[in-house]
C-alpha positions as CSV (number, residue, x, y, z in Angstrom):
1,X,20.0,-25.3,17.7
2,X,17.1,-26.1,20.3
3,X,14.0,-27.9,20.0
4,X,12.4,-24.9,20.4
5,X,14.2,-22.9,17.4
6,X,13.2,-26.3,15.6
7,X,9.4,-26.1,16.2
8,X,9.2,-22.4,15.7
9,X,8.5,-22.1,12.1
10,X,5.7,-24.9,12.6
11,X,4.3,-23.4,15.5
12,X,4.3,-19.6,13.8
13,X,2.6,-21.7,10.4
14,X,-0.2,-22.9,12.6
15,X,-1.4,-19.8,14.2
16,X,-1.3,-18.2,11.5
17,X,-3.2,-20.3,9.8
18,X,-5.4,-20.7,12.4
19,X,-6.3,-16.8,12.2
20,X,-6.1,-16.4,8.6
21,X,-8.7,-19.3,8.4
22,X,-11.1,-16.6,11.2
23,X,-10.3,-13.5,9.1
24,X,-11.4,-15.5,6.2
25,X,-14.5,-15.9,7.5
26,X,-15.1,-12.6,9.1
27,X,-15.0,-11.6,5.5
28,X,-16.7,-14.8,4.2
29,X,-20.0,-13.6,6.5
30,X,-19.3,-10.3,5.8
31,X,-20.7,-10.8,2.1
32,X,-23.2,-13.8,2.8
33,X,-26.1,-11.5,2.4
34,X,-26.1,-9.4,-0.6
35,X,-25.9,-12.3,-3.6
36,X,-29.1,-13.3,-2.0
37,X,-30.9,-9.6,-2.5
38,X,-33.3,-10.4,-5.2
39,X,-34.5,-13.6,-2.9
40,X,-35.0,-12.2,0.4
41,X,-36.8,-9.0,-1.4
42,X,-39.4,-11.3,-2.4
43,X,-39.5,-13.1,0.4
44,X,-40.0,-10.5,2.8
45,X,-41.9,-8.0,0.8
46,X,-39.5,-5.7,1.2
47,X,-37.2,-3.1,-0.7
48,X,-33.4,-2.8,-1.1
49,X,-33.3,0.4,0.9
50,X,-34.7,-1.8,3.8
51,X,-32.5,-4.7,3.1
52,X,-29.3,-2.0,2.8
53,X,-30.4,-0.8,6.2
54,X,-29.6,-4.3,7.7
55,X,-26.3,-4.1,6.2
56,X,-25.8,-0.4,7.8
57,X,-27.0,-2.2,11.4
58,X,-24.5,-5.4,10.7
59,X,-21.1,-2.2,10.2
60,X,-22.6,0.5,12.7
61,X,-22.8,-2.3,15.2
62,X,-19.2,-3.4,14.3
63,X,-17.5,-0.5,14.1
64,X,-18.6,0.9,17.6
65,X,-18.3,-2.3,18.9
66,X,-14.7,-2.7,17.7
67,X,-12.4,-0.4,20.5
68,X,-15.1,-2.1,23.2
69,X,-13.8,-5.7,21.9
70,X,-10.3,-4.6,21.9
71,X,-10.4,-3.9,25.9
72,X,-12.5,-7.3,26.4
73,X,-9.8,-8.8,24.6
74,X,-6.4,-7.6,26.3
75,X,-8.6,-8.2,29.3
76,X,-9.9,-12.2,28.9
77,X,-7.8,-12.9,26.1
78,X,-8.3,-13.3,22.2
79,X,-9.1,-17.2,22.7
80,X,-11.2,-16.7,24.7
81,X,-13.3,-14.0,22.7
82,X,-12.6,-15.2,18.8
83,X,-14.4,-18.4,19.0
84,X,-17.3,-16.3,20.5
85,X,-17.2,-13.4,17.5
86,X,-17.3,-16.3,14.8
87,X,-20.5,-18.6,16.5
88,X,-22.2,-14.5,16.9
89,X,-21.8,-14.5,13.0
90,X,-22.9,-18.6,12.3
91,X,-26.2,-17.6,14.6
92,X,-26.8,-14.7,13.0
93,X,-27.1,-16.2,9.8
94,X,-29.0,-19.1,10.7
95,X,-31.3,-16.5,12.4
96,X,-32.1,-15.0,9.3
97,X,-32.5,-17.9,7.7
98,X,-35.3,-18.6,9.9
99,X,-36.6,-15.3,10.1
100,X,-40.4,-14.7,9.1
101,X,-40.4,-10.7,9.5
102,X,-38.4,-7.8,8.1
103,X,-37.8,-6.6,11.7
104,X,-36.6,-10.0,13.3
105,X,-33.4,-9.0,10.9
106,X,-32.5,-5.6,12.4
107,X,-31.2,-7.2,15.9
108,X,-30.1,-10.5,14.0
109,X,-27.9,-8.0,12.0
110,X,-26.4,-6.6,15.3
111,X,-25.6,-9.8,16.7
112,X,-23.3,-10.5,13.3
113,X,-21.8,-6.7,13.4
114,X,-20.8,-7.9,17.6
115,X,-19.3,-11.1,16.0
116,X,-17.5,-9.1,13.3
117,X,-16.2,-6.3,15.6
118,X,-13.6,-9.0,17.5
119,X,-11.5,-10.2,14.7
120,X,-9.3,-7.3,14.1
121,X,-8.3,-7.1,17.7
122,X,-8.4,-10.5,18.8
123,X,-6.3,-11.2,15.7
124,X,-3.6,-9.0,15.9
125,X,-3.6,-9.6,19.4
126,X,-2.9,-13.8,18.9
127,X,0.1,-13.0,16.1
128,X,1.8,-10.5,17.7
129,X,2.0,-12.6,21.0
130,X,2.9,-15.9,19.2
131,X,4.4,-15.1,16.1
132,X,8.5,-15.1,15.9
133,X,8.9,-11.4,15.1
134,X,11.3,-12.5,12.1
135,X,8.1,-13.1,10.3
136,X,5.4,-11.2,11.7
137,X,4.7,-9.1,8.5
138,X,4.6,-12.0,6.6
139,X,1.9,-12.9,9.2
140,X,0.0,-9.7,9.1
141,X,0.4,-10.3,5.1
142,X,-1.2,-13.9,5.0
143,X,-4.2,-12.1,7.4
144,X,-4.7,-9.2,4.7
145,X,-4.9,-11.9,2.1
146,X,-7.1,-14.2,3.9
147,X,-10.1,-11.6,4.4
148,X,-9.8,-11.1,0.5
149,X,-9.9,-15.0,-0.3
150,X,-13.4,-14.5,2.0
151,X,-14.9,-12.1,0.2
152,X,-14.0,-13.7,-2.8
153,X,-15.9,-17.0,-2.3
154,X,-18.7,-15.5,-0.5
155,X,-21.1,-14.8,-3.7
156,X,-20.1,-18.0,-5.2
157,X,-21.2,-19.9,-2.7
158,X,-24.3,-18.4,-1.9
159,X,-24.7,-18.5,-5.5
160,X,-24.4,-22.1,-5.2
161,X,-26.4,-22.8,-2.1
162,X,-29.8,-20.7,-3.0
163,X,-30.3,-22.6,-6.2
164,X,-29.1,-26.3,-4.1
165,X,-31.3,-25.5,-1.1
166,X,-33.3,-22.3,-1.7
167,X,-32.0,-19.3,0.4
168,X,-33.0,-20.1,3.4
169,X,-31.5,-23.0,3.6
170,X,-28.0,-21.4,2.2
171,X,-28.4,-19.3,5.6
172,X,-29.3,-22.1,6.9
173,X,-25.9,-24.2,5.9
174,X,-23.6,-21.2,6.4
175,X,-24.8,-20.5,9.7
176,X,-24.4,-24.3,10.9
177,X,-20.6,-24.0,9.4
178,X,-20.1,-20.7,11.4
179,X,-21.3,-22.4,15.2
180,X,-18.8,-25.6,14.2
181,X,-16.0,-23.4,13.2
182,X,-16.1,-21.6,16.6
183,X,-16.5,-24.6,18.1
184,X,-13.2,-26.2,16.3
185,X,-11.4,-22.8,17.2
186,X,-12.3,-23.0,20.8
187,X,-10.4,-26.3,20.7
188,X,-7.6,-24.4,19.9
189,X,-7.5,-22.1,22.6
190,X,-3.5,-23.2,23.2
191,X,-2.3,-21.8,20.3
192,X,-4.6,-18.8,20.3
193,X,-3.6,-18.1,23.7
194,X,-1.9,-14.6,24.7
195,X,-0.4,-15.3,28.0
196,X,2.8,-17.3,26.5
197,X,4.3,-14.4,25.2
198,X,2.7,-11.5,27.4
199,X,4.7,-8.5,28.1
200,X,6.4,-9.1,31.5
201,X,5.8,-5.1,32.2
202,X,1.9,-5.0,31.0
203,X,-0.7,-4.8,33.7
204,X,-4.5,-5.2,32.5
205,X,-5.7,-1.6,33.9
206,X,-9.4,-2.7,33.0
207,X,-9.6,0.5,30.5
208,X,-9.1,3.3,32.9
209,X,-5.5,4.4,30.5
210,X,-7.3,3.2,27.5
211,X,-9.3,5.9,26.7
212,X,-6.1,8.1,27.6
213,X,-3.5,6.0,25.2
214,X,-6.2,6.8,21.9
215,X,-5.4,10.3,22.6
216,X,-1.6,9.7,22.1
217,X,-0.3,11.7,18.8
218,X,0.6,8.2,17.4
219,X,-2.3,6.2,17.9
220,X,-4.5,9.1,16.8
221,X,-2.3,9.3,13.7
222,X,-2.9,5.6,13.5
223,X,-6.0,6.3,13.3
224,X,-6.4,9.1,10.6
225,X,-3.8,6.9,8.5
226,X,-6.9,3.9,8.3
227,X,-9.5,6.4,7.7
228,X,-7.9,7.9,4.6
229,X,-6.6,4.7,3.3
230,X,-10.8,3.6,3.7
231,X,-11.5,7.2,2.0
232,X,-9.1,5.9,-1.1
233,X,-9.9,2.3,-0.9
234,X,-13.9,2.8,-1.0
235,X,-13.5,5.3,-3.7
236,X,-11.6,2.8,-5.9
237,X,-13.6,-0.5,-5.0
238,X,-16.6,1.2,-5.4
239,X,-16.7,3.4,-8.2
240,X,-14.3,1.9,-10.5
241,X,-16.4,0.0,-12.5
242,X,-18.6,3.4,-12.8
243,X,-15.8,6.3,-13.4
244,X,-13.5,3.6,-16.0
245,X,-16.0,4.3,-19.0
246,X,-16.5,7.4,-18.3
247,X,-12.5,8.9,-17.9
248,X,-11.3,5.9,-19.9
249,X,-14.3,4.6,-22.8
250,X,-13.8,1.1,-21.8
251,X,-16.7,-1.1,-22.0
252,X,-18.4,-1.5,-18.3
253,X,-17.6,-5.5,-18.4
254,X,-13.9,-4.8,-18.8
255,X,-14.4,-2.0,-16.1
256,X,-15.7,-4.4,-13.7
257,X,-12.9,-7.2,-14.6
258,X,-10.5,-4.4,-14.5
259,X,-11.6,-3.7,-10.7
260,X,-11.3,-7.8,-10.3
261,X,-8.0,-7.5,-11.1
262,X,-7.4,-4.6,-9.4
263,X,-8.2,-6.3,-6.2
264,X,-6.0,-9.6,-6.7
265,X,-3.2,-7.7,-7.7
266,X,-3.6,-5.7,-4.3
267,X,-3.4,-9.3,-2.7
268,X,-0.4,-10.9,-4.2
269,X,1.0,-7.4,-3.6
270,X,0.4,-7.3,0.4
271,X,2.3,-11.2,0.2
272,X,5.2,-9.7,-1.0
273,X,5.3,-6.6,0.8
274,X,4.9,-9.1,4.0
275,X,8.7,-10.5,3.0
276,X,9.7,-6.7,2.5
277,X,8.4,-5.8,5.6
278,X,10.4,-8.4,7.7
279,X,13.6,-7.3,6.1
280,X,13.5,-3.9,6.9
281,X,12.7,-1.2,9.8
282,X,12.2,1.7,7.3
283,X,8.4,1.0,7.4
284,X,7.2,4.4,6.6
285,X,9.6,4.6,3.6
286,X,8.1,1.1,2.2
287,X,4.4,2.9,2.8
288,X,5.7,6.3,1.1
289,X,7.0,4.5,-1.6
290,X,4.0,2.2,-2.8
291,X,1.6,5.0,-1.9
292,X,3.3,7.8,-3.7
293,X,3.5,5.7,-6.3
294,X,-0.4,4.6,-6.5
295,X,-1.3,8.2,-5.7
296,X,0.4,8.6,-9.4
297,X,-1.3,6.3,-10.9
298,X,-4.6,7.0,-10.2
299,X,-4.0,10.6,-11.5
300,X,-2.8,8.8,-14.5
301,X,-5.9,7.0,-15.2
302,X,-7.8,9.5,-14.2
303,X,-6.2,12.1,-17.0
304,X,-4.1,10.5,-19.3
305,X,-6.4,8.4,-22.2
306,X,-4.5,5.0,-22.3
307,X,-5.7,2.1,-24.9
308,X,-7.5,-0.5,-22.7
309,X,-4.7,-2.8,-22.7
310,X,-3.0,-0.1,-21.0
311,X,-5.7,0.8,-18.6
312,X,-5.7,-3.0,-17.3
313,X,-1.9,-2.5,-16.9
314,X,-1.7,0.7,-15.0
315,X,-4.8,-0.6,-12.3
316,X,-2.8,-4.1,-11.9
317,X,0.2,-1.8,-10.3
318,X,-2.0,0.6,-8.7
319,X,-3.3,-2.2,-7.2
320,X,0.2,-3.9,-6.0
321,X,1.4,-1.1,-4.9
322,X,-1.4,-0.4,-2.4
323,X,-1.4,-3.7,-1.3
324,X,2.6,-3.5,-0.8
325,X,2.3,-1.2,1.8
326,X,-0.3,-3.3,3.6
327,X,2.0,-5.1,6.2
328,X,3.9,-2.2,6.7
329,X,1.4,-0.6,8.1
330,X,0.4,-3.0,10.1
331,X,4.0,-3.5,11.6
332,X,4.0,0.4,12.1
333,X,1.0,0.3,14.1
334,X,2.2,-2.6,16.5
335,X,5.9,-0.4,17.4
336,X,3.5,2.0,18.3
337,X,1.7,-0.1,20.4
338,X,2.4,0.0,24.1
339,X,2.9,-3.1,25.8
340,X,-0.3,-5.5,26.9
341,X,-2.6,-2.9,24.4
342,X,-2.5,-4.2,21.3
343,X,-6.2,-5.4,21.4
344,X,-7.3,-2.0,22.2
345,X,-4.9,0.2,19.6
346,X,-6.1,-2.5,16.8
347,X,-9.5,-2.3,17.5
348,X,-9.9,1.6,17.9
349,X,-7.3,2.1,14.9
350,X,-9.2,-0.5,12.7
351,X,-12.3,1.5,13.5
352,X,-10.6,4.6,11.0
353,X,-11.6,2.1,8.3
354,X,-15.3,2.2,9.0
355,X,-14.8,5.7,9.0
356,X,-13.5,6.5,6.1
357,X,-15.6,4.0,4.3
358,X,-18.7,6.4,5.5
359,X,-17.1,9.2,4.1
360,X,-15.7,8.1,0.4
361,X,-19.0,7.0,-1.1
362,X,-20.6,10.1,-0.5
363,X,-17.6,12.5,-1.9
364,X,-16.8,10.3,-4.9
365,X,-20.8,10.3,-5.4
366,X,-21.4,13.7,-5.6
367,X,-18.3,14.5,-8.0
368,X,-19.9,11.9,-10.5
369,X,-23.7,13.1,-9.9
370,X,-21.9,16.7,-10.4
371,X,-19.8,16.0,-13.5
372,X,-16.4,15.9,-12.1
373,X,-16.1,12.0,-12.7
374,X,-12.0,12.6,-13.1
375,X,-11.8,13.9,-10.2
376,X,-12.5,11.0,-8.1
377,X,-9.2,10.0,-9.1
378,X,-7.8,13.4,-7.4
379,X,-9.5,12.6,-4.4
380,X,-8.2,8.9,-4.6
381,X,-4.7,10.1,-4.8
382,X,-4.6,13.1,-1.9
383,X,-6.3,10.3,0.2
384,X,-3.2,8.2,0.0
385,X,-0.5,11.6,-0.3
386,X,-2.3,12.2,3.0
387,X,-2.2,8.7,4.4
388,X,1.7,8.9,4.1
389,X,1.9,12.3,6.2
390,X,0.0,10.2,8.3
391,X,2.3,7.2,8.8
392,X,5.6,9.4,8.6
393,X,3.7,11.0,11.6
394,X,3.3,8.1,13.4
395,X,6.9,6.8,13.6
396,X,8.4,10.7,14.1
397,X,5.8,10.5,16.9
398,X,6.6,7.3,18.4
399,X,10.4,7.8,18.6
400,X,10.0,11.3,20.0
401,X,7.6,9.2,23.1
């Protein structure tokens, strides 16, 4: 056995830590803001609606931004443009943190949503190239799990920094931690480096075929499978702790732990679909199998009445099951990648989610305001029947190319 056989499992650890430590704070700053509402309301003399329209600049900023960054970064390379998407994020926070009117926030806001749009396409981009592909879903599980470890200790932290230094100087803090972590990754531009393991037959074309390759059935299937995923993802994040006492009786505390859970049990299920993944090709079958199966659920919780203990159950595997699928997706996306692309397909692809995440509020909203609260739970589960035509589409597509 070679050196190089040796080192590999050490190398493949350290990148991917390396961007599972960036996703997790993509998702970290992602969440910064909102624990620290009630402050900035009073220090601005503003409303929510105002401070919710910062939020709205921060993802409509990202999401357009996203397919742009995924060019930049097939073009210049992911360690070159990830250190840069992070210190965007740690001075945009420490912007508003210094902020002394309402509209200094709006274009402080757009310089965190360009720091936010590079992470799904630099990212992919960095474990695809240096990963060994023997564990690459395990990778593109660890990256799934990471984001949710961020938004997880977002509000405690701010929590724990507005009443230690006021909430400016949380901003303040974060922000400072955001400009030194893209300083440490840009140290690390050797392991984050693409060129290593670059396709021998991939030529940058400067985004003249880019626009072209979206428009390919599988990449546009790609697409739609993200944006209904987002349409049944929102719905459930969102509105659980809402539709659970209504469908269920369940007190709204145990609907909002239930949702808690929901959520980790999504996690630890995306870590073990990552070994599933790297032990099979059937991908599609693993993502029919978990969604089917979630799709299911949901109907059953939406119209079956369960004792709580029950209710807590049947959300835990919803919630594994969903997140099962997770790097199965992702490793169905990268065969349908073409060579030297994978920054663009993973940044116009990821974009579906900020689609779809438009679009579920506002349905699931108007069957509640409208009396059809069970519902939901229909629309939750032809989301994900859908999102499996979607990925069956996108392999039958891909081997027909």
């Amino acid at each position: 056995m070679t050196d190089i056989a040796l080192d590999a499992p050490r190398r493949d650890a350290r990148v991917i830590s390396l961007i599972g430590g960036a996703h997790c704070s993509s998702h970290f700053f992602q969440l910064v803001l909102p624990p620290l509402f009630p402050l900035m309301k009073v220090g601005f003399g503003v409303d929510f609606v105002d401070l919710g329209l910062m939020i709205s600049v921060f993802f409509f900023t990202s999401a357009f931004a996203q397919v742009l960054m995924g060019f930049i970064v097939d073009r210049f390379g992911a360690h070159r443009v990830l250190p840069g998407g992070i210190a965007c994020l740690g001075f945009s926070m420490l912007g508003i943190g210094f902020a002394q009117s309402y509209w200094m926030l709006l274009p402080l806001a757009a310089l965190g949503g360009i720091g936010n749009s590079v992470f799904h396409p630099a990212d992919y981009s960095v474990l695809t190239a240096r990963v060994s592909p023997s564990r690459m879903a395990r990778a593109y599980s660890v990256h799934t799990v990471s984001g949710t470890i961020g938004w997880t200790l977002a509000p405690i932290t701010m929590l724990f920094l507005s009443q230690w230094l006021g909430w400016r100087g949380a901003l303040m803090a974060v922000g400072v931690f955001g400009i030194l972590f893209a300083a440490f990754m840009a140290t690390e531009h050797s392991e984050l480096t693409t060129k290593r393991h670059a396709h021998p037959t991939a030529k940058h074309d400067g985004g003249r075929n880019g626009f072209a390759m979206f428009m390919s059935t599988p990449i546009l299937m790609a697409f739609l499978y993200f944006a209904l995923l987002a349409t049944a993802g929102g719905a459930t994040q969102s509105f659980f702790p809402t539709i659970l006492p209504q469908v269920q009786g369940v007190t709204l505390a145990l609907a909002t732990t239930i949702t808690t859970a929901y959520l980790a049990a999504s996690a630890f299920g995306s870590f073990a679909g990552g070994y599933a993944a790297d032990m099979t090709t059937d991908h599609d079958h693993v993502i029919a199998a978990g969604l089917l199966g979630a799709a299911a659920i949901a109907l059953v919780i939406g119209f079956v009445p369960m004792p709580a203990v029950l209710v807590f159950a049947t959300a835990l595997a919803m919630g594994f099951l969903s997140g099962f699928t997770m790097p199965s997706r992702d490793m169905l996306v990268r065969a349908a990648t073409p060579p030297g692309s994978t920054g663009k397909v993973f940044g116009f692809v990821y974009s579906g989610l900020d689609l779809g995440s438009l679009v579920s509020p506002v349905a699931a909203g108007a069957l509640i305001d409208h009396g059809h609260t069970p519902y939901v739970f229909v629309l939750i589960a032809v989301a994900l029947a859908a999102t499996v035509g979607a990925a069956v589409a996108v392999k039958h597509n891909r081997q027909a190319r």
